[in-house]
C-alpha positions as CSV (number, residue, x, y, z in Angstrom):
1,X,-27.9,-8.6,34.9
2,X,-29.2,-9.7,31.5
3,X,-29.4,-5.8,30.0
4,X,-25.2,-5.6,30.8
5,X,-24.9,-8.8,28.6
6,X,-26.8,-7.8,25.9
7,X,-25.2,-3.9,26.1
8,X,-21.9,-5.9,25.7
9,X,-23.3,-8.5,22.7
10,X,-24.2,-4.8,20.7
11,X,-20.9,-3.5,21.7
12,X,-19.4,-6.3,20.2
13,X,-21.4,-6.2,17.2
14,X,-20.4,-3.0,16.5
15,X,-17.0,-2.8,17.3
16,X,-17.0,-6.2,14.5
17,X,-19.0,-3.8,12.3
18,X,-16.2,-1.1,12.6
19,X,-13.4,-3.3,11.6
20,X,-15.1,-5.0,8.6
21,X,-15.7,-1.8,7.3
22,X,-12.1,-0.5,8.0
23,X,-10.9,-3.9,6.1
24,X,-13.1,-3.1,3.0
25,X,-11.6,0.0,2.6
26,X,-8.2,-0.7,3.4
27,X,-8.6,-3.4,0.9
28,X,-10.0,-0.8,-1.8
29,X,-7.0,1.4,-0.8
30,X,-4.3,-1.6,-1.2
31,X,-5.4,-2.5,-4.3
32,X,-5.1,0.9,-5.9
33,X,-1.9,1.8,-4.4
34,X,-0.6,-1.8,-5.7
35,X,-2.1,-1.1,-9.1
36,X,-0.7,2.4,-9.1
37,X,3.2,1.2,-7.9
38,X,2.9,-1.8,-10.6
39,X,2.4,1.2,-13.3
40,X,5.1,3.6,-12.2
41,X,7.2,0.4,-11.8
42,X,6.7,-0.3,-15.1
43,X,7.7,3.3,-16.0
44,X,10.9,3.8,-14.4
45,X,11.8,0.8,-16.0
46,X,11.4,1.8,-19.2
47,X,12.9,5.1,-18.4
48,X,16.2,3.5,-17.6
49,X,16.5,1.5,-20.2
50,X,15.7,4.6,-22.9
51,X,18.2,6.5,-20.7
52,X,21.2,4.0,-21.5
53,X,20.2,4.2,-25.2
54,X,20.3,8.0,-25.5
55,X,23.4,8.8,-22.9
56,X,26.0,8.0,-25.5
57,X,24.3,9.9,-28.1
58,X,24.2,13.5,-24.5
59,X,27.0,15.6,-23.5
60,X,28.6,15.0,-20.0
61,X,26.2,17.4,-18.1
62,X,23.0,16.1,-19.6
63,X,23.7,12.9,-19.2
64,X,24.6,13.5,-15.8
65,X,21.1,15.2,-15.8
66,X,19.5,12.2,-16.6
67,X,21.0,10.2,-14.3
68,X,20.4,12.2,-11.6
69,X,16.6,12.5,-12.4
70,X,16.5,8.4,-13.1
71,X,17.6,7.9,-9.4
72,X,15.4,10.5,-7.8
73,X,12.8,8.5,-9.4
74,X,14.2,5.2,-8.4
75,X,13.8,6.4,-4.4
76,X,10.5,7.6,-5.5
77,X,9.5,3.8,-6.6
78,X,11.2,2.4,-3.6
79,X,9.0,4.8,-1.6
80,X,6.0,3.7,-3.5
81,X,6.8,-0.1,-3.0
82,X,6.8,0.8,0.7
83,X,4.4,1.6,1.1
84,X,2.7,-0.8,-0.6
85,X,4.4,-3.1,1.5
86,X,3.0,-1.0,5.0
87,X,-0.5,-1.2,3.8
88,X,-0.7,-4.9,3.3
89,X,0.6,-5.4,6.4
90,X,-2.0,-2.8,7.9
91,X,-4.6,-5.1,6.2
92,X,-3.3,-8.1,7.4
93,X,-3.3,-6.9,10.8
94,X,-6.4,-5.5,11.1
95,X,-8.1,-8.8,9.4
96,X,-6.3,-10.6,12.0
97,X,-8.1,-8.5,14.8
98,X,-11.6,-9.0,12.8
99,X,-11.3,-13.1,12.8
100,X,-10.2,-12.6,17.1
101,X,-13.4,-10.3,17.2
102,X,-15.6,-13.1,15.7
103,X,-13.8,-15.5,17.8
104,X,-14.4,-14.0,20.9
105,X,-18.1,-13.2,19.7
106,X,-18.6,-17.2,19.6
């Protein structure tokens, strides 16, 4: 009886193991993916605002151009912020699961 109970004690331990690991790197992975969206945030920001100073200066088309390219990469930072958002909340899930792991453990 005393070999299942430690079988399960090492199962434990290792299921623990496995999530703490997955945390650290979906930690590592969060923070350069947030790093990464803070950058091209900053970008697309700037872009915009050079894009109002120079569409007086365009023709229709080009302008229109521009425009058209400033809001692809507006979805494209939305997409980015998602999933910066998704990730966190993958992180904050699974570190919820680790601290119910250790809880049970005790």
């Amino acid at each position: 009886m005393g070999l299942f109970k430690k079988e399960k004690g090492v199962k434990e331990y290792g299921t623990e193991r496995l999530f703490k690991e997955a945390v650290r790197e979906i930690n590592e992975l969060y923070d350069d993916v947030k790093a990464e969206h803070t950058d091209t945030d900053a970008i697309i920001s700037d872009f915009s605002k050079l894009l109002e100073s120079i569409k007086v200066k365009l023709d229709d088309n080009d302008a229109k151009k521009l425009e058209d390219f400033a809001l692809r990469l507006k979805k494209i930072n939305n997409c980015s912020k998602n999933t910066v958002r998704d990730i966190r909340d993958v992180l904050r899930n699974h570190k919820k699961r680790l601290a119910e792991i250790r809880r049970e453990r005790e």
